[in-house]
N, C-alpha and C positions, 0 to 999 in steps of 0.2 A: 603799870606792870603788864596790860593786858597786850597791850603795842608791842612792848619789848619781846614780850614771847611770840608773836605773831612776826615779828620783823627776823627775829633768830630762825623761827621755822623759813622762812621767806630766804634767807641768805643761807641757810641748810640745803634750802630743794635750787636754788640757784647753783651750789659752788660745784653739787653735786655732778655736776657735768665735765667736773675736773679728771676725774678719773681715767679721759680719753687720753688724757696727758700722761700716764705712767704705760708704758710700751707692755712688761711684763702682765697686765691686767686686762689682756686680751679679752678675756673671757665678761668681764665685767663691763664693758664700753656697752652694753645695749640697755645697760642697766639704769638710768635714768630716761630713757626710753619709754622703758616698761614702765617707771613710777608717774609719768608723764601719764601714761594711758589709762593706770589704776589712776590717778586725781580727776581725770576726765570722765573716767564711768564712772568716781563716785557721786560727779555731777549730775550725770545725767539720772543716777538712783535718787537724789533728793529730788531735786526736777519730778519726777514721776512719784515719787512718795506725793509732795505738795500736789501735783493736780490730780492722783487717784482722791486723796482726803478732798479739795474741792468736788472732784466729781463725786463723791461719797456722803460727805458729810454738806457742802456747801462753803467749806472756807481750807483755806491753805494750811496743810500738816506739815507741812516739811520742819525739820529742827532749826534753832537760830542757833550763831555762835554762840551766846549765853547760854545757853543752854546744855549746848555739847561741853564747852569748855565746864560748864558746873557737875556734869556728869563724867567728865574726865579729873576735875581736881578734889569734889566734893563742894560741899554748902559751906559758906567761908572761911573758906581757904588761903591763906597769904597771897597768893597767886592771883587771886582776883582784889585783891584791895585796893578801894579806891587812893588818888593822890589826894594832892592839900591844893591845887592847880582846880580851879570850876569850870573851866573852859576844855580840860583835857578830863575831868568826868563828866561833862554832854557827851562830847568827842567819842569815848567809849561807852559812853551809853547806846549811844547809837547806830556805834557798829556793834556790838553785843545781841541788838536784836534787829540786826540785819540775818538775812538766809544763811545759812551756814555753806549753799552754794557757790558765795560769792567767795569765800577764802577759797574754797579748793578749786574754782575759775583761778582763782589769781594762783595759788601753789603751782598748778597746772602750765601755765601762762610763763611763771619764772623758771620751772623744771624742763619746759621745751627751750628758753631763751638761755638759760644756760647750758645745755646741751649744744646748743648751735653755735653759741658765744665758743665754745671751749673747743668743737668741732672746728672750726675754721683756726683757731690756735696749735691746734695738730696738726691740720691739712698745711699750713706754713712750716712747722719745726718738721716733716716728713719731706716737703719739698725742699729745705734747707740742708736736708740729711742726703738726700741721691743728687745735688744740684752739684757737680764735679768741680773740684774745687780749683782756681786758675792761681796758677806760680811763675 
């Protein structure tokens, strides 16, 4: 379950770049831009949360996905239940207490690659559109 939801957010911050695609949403095209740079500075604040705790305490503070995800759904939750699969509960065990860095790297990662991806999909239908048409 934990994949599933982490794949949906993934394909959320990916498609999100589609919006370059509708003409009348001028206003909105910088708008995965911006979510692109909030995912990057939230990196960079756990980043620095873990090595002030290092430098403070002597060991890495930063939140893991389990962690956050159990403070975002509560203490068991349907959302986190494990499957009947042993090999896809390691699987998620061990991204669970991976940095919570590393999704919003990758959210980050997908929300610029979509952006771009959908950017060059408009720069085509714009140049299709003034390209004069021969009869």
């Amino acid at each position: 379950m934990v994949f599933a939801q982490i794949l949906t957010l993934m394909l959320l911050a990916w498609s999100l770049g589609a919006i370059q695609l509708i003409d009348r949403a001028r206003g909105l095209h910088a708008t995965a831009l911006w979510l692109a740079g909030g995912w990057a500075l939230a990196v960079v604040a756990v980043i620095g949360t873990g090595g002030y705790g290092l430098l403070r305490d002597g060991h890495w503070q930063a939140l893991s996905t389990g962690q956050a995800l159990h403070a975002i759904f509560g203490e068991g939750s349907l959302a986190l239940r494990r499957s009947e699969w042993g090999a896809l509960n390691r699987a998620v065990g061990v991204y669970l207490n991976l940095d919570i860095a590393w999704t919003l790297l990758a959210l980050c990662l997908a929300q610029f690659h979509g952006f771009v991806f959908r950017a060059g999909a408009a720069e085509r239908r714009r140049r299709q559109r003034l390209r004069p048409r021969s009869r």
